[in-house]
C-alpha positions in Angstrom: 0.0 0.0 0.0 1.8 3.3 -1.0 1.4 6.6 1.2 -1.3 8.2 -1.9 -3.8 5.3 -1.0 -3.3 5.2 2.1 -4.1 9.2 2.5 -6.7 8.9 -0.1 -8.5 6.0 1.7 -7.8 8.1 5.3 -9.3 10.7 3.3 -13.0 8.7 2.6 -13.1 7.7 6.0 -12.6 10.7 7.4 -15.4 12.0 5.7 -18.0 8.9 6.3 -16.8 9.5 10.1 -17.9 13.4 9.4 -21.6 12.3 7.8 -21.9 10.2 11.0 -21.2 13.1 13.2 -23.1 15.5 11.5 -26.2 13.4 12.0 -26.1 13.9 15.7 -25.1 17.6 15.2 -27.7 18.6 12.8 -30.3 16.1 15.2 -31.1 13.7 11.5 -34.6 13.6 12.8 -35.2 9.8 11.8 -32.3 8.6 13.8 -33.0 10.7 17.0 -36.9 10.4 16.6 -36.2 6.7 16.5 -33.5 6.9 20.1 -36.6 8.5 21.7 -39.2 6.1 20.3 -37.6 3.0 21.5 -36.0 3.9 24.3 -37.8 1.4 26.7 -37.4 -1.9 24.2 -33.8 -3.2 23.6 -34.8 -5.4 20.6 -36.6 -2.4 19.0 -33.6 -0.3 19.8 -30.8 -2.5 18.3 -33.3 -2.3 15.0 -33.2 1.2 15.1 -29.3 1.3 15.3 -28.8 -1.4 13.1 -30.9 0.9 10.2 -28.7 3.9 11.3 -25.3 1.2 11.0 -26.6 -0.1 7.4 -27.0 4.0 6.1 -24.0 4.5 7.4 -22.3 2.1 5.9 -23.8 2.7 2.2 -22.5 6.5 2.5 -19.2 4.9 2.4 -20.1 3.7 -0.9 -21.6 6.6 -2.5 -18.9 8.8 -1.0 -16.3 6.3 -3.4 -18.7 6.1 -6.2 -18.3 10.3 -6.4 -15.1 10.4 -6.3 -14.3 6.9 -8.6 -13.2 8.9 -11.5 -10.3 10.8 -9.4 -9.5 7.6 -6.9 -6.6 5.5 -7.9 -7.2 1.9 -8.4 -4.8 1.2 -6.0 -6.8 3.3 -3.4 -9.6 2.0 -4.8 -8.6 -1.6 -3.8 -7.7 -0.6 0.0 -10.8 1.9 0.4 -13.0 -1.5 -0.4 -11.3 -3.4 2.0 -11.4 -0.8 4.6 -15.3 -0.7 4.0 -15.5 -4.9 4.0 -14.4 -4.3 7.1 -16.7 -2.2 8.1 -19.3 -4.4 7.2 -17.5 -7.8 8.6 -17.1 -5.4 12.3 -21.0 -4.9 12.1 -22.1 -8.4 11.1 -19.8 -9.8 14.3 -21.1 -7.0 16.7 -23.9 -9.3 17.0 -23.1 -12.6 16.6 -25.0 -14.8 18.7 -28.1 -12.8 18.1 -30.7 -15.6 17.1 -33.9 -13.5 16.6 -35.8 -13.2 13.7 -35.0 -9.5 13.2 -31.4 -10.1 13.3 -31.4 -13.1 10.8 -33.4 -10.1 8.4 -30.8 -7.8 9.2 -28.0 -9.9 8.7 -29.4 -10.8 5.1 -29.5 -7.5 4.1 -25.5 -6.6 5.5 -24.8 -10.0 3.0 -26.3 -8.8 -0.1 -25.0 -5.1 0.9 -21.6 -6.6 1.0 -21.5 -8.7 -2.5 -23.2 -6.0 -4.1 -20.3 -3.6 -3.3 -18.0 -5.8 -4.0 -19.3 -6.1 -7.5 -19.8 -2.2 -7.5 -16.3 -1.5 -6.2 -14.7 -3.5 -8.9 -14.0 -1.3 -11.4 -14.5 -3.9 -14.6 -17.2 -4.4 -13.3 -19.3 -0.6 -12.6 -21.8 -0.7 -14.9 -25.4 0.3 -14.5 -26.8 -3.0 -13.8 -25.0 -3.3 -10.7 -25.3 0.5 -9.5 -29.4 0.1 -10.2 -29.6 -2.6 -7.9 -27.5 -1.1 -5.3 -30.3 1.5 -5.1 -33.0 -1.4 -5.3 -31.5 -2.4 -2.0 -31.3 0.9 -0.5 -35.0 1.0 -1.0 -35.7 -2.5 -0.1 -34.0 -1.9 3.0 -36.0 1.0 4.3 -39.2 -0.9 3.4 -38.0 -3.9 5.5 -36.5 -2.1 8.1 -40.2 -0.1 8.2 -41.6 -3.6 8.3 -39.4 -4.9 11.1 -40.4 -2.1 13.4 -44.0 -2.3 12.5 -44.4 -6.0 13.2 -42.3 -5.7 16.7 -44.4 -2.9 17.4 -47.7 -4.9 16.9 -46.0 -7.8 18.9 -45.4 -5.0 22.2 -49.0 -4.3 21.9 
């Protein structure tokens, strides 16, 4: 890894580490509405920051995809395994978690992950694989919405 990727790669963290920051400074009301909503049900809660983990997570992305024209493929290479990472650090968080929510979640991290890798490769960006990146982005708010709706009729 030479010093440019490296820096580069610092570079895109840096500012997914800023976007995550920013959404406690500028109070992202979904996030913070959701701390407040749940604060009395751990499962409900760990769904809540899971969503918040899984958006943070596909900034990373679409901070790279902006810049992919400008980003060396060598910093290319070590900002997607910096981001794997990420991903792999988030899927373990939880391990041993047997619910039903979690087994949901944990599907969605998987097909976020091979979808990026597919996306990050850069013989492989085509429009195909960009479109469906978005499918999932709106797949996963719907089932994410779904998730909370059915624990919430489960409370009741």
């Amino acid at each position: 890894m030479d010093r440019e990727s490296l820096l580069t790669t610092l570079s895109l963290l840096r500012q997914g580490r800023a976007k995550l920051v920013s959404r406690f400074i500028d109070q992202d009301e979904v996030m913070l509405s959701d701390m407040f909503r749940f604060e009395r049900s751990r499962a409900l809660m760990a769904l809540a920051m899971d969503r918040a983990n899984v958006s943070w997570i596909t900034h990373h992305y679409e901070l790279f995809d902006r810049l992919a024209e400008s980003v060396p493929p060598d910093a290319a290479a070590v900002f997607k395994t910096c981001v794997l990472n990420l991903i792999d650090r988030f899927d373990h968080a939880r391990e041993g978690d047997l619910t039903a929510e979690w087994a949901l979640v944990q599907t969605m991290i998987s097909e976020k992950k091979s979808l990026l890798e597919a996306q990050f490769d850069f013989s492989n960006k085509d429009d195909l694989n960009y479109r469906k990146l978005v499918f999932a982005q709106h797949r996963e708010r719907a089932l994410f919405e779904r998730i909370f709706e059915n624990a919430m009729e489960k409370k009741s």
